[in-house]
N, C-alpha and C positions, 0 to 999 in steps of 0.2 A: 893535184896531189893524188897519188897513189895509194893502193894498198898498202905499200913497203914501206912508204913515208909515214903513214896512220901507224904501223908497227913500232916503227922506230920510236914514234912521238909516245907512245906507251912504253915502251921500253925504259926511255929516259924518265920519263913518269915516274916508273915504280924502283930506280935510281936513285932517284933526289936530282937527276942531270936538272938543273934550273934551267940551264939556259940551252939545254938540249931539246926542251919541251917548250919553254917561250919561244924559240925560233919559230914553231910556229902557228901565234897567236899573231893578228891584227890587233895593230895599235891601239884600237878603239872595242876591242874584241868584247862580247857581253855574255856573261856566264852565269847561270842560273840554277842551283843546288834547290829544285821542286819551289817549293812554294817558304822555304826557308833561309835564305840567302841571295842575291845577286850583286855582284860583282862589275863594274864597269873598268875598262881598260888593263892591258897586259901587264903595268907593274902594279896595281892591286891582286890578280892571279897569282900571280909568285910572291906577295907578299902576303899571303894570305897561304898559300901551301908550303911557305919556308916556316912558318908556324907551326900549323899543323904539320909538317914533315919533322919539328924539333920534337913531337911530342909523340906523336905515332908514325909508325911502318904501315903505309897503304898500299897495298898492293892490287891494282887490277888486272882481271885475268878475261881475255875477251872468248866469249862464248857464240856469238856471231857478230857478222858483220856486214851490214850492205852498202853498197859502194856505189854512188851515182855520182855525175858532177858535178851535181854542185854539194855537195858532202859527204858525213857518213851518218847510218845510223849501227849503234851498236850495241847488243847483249852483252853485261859486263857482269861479273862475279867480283866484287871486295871483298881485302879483310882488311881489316883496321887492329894494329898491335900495337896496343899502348904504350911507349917504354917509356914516359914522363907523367908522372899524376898531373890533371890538366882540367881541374873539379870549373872552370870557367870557359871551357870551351861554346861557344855558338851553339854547336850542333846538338852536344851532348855531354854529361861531366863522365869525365873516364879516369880512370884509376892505372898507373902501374899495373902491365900483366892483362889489363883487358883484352877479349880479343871480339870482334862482331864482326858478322859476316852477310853481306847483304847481293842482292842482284839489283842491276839498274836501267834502263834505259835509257842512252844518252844520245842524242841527235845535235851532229855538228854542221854547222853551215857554213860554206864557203866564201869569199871575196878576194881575186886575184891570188890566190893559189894557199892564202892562212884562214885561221878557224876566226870566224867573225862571229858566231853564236855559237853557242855551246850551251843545249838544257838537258837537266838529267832530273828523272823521277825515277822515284827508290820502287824495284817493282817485287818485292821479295826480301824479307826479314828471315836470313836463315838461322841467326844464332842471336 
């Protein structure tokens, strides 16, 4: 996988493309939000962000990025834009009109060319 590919898969991301960004997860892919969520395989991923995508606007913004083969790791800026009151959410109750903004570190790991790990710690509470 490439740089232009990691773009893409962000781009779609912050879309809603579901099935632009699960293209490419591994079937079995495991995904870990810090020490507050993990996630086993690809249709818990999108079912899990087609929720949260009903509720809030997330948008990630990559602030760096390093590029080896067998993954990435990446400096990420969020904002999370409530547009659905969502007081039962996992993460955090949010209200209609919220907005928080945070930086992350997210390190992705590869197998046969899709994301098979993906862990992110929250490195910065900007808002």
């Amino acid at each position: 996988m490439r740089r232009e590919d990691f773009e893409d898969y962000i781009k779609a991301f912050n879309n809603a493309d579901f099935e632009g960004f699960a293209k490419y997860y591994a079937d079995n892919v495991e995904f870990v939000l810090g020490g507050r969520m993990r996630l086993s395989g690809r249709q818990a991923v999108v079912d899990f962000y087609r929720e949260v995508k009903a509720h809030i606007d997330e948008h990630l913004e990559i602030i760096d990025l390093l590029v080896a083969p067998d993954g990435f790791a990446m400096h990420s800026r969020t904002t999370f834009k409530t547009v659905k009151d969502w007081p039962g959410f996992e993460l955090w109750s949010t209200k209609a009109g919220d907005v928080r903004k945070i930086e992350s570190i997210i390190l992705y790991r590869l197998e046969d060319g899709f994301f098979k790990s993906i862990k992110s710690a929250r490195f910065a509470q900007l808002s």
